[in-house]
N, C-alpha and C positions, 0 to 999 in steps of 0.2 A: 523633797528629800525623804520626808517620813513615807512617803505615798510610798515610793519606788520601794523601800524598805519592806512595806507591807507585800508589795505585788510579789517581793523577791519570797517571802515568807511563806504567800500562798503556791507559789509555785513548788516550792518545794516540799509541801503538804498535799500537794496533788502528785508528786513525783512520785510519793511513799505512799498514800494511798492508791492512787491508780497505777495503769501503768501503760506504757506507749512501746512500741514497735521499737524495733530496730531500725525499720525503714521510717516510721514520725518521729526520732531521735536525727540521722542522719539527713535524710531528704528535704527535713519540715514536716509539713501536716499532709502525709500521705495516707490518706484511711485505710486499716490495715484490711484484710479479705475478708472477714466474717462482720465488719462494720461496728459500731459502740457498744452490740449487745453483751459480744462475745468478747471479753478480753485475754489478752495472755495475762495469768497473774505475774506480780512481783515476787522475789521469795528474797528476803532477807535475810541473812544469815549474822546473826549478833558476834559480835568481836568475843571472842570465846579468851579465859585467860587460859592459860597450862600453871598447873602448880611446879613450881619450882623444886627437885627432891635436895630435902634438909640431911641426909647420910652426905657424909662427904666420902668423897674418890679416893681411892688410892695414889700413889705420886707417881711419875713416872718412871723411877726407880726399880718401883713393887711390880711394873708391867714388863718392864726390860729384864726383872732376874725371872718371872714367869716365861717371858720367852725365852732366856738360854736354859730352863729347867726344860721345857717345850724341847728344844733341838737336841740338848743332851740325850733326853729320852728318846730323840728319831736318831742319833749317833749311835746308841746301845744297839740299836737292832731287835728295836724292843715286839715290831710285829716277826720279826725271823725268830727271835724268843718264845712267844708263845704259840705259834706255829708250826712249828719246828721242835718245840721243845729239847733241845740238845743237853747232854750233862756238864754239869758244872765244870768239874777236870776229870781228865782222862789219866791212864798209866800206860807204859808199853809194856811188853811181853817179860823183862825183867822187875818190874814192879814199882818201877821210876815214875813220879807224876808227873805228867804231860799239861804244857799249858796254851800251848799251841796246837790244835787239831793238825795233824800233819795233811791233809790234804785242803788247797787251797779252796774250794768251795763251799765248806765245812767250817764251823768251829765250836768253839767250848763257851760256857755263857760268860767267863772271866777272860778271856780273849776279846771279847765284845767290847766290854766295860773296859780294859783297858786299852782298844783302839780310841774310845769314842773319847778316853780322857786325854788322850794325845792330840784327837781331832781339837775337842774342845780348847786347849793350849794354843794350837795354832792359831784357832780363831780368836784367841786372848790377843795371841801376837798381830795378826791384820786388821783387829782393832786399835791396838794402840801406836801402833804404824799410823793408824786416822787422828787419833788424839795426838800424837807429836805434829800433823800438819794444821793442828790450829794453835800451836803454841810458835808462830815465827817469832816472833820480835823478841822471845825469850826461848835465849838458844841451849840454857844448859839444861832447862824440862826437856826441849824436843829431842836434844839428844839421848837421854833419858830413854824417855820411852822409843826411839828407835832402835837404842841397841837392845833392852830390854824386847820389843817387839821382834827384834830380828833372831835372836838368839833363840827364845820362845815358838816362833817356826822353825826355825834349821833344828831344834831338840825333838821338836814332832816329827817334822820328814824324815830326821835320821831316826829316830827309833819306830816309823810305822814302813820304813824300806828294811832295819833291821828285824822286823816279824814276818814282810813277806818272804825278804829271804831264806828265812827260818820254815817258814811254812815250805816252800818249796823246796826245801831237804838241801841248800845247798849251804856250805860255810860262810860266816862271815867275814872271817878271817884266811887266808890260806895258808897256814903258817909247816 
């Protein structure tokens, strides 16, 4: 018992200092091509730790209001902003401030900002359209936030159909 123990010992002492073939691992004792002078070495690589970093993370909270700060800022039109450079408000010919750029491809930089907060709204509203669908079992949250969510988009589409209207010079009303 102790023998085999030993044998096993030495084996494994010969494994990490020498080193054998792919072909004398698999086939047996296949003498590899250059014969015992020439070996392939062993390269061992030591179990390396990683230190672990001692800052803690932000929550997931702090990443989620980072992305809708993220989109809001691509809702503004924040590269047609600075490339563009367009003025703040406009006036027309009698002296009345303009907040709508009257040609649709155009606009004013407070136009922007307030399409993106109307986008923004909606996108409040088809999220909580998703949070009412995991509140089943408790029905007067989910209803909650669906009329809440639904209201929330029908107040965006109507007041961002109400600017294009406006932009393209027709009334809203025809009274």
């Amino acid at each position: 018992m102790q023998e085999e123990r030993r044998d096993k010992s030495k084996m494994t002492k010969e494994e990490v200092i020498g080193s054998e073939t792919v072909f004398e691992k698999v086939k047996g004792k296949i003498p590899w091509i250059f014969g015992k002078t020439l070996r392939k070495p062993k390269i061992l690589i030591p179990g390396l730790k990683t230190s672990k970093m001692d800052i803690p993370l932000p929550g997931k909270s702090i990443a989620v209001i980072g992305v809708y700060i993220v989109l809001f800022l691509l809702q503004t039109g924040i590269v047609y902003l600075i490339f563009r450079e367009p003025p703040a408000l406009g006036t027309d010919s009698d002296g009345n401030a303009l907040f709508l750029y009257p040609e649709i491809n155009e606009s004013f930089i407070i136009e922007g900002i307030v399409a993106s907060i109307f986008l923004f709204l909606c996108s409040i509203g088809f999220i909580l359209l998703y949070q009412a669908s995991k509140y089943v079992y408790n029905k007067d949250i989910a209803i909650r936030y669906l009329v809440v969510g639904i209201i929330l988009i029908l107040t965006a589409f109507g007041a961002l159909q109400a600017m294009i209207t406006i932009k393209l010079g027709e009334r809203l009303f025809n009274v």
